[in-house]
C-alpha positions as CSV (number, residue, x, y, z in Angstrom):
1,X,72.2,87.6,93.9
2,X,74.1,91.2,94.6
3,X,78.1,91.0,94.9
4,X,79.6,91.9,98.0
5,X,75.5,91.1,100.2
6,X,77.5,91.0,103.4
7,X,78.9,94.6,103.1
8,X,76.3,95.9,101.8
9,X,74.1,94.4,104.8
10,X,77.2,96.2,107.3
11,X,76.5,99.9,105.3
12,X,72.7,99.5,106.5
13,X,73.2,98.4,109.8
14,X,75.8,101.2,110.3
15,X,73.1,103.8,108.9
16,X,70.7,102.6,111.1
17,X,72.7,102.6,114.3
18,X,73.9,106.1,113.2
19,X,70.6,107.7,112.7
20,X,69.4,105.7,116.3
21,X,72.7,107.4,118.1
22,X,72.0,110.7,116.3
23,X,68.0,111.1,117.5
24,X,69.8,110.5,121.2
25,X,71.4,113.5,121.3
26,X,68.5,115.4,122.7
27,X,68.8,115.7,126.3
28,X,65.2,114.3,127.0
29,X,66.2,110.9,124.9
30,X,69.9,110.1,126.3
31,X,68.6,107.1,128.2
32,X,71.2,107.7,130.7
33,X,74.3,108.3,128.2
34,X,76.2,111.0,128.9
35,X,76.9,113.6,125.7
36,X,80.5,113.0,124.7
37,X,79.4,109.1,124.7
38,X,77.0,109.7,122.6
39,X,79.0,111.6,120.0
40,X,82.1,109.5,120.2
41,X,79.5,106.8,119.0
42,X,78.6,108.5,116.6
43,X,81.8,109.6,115.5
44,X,83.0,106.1,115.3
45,X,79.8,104.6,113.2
46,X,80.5,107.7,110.7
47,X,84.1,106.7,110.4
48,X,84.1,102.8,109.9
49,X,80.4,103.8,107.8
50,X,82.5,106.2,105.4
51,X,85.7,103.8,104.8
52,X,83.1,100.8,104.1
53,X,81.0,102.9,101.4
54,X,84.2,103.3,99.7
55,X,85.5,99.7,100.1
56,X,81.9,99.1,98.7
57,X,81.9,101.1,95.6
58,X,85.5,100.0,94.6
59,X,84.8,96.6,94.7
60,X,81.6,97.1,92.4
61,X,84.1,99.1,89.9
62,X,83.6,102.9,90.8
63,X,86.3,105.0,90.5
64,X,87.3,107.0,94.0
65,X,86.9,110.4,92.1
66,X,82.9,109.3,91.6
67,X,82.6,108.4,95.4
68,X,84.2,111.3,97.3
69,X,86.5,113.9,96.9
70,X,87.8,114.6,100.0
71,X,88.6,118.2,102.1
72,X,93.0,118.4,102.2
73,X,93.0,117.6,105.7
74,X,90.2,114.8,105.8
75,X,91.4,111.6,103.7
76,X,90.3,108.4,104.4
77,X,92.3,105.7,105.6
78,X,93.6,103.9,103.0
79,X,94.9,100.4,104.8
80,X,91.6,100.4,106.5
81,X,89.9,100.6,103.1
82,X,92.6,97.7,102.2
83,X,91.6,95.6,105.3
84,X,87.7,96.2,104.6
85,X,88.3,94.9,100.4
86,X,90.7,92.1,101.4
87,X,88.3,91.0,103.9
88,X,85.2,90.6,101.9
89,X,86.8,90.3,98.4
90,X,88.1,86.3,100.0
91,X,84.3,85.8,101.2
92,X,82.4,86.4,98.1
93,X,82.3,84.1,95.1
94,X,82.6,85.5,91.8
95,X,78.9,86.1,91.0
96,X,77.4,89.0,88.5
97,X,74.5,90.8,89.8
């Protein structure tokens, strides 16, 4: 059994939900959701999906230099990557994959 299932399970739905919101885009396949909508979706899967990957990898033990070095004006959000590793860190026993 994998540490940390739920998350992990969260990082695929995200990708999944980000790839379905990305293939909308195209005018013919907006399903009656206007543009901006769309990419403010988007935008919002691709945030929480980024901070989560990272929450993800430092609970398993990577260092933050191996997951992403980030641009000067694009850091992530560190209390949100707090509240993410607080929040499943309590949920999941102490079990070695």
């Amino acid at each position: 059994m994998a540490k940390y299932l739920k998350l992990k399970e969260e990082l695929k739905d995200l990708a999944r939900d980000i790839r379905l919101w990305k293939s909308r885009r195209k005018e013919g396949k907006r399903e009656g959701h206007a543009l901006w909508k769309i990419v403010s979706t988007i935008e919002s899967y691709s945030y929480d999906a980024r901070h989560k990957h990272i929450a993800y990898c430092e609970l398993r033990g990577t260092e933050r230099h191996r997951i992403e070095i980030p641009a000067e004006d694009n850091y992530p959000n560190e209390s949100y990557i707090e509240q993410i590793k607080e929040k499943h860190a309590e949920k999941t026993l102490c079990i070695d994959a």
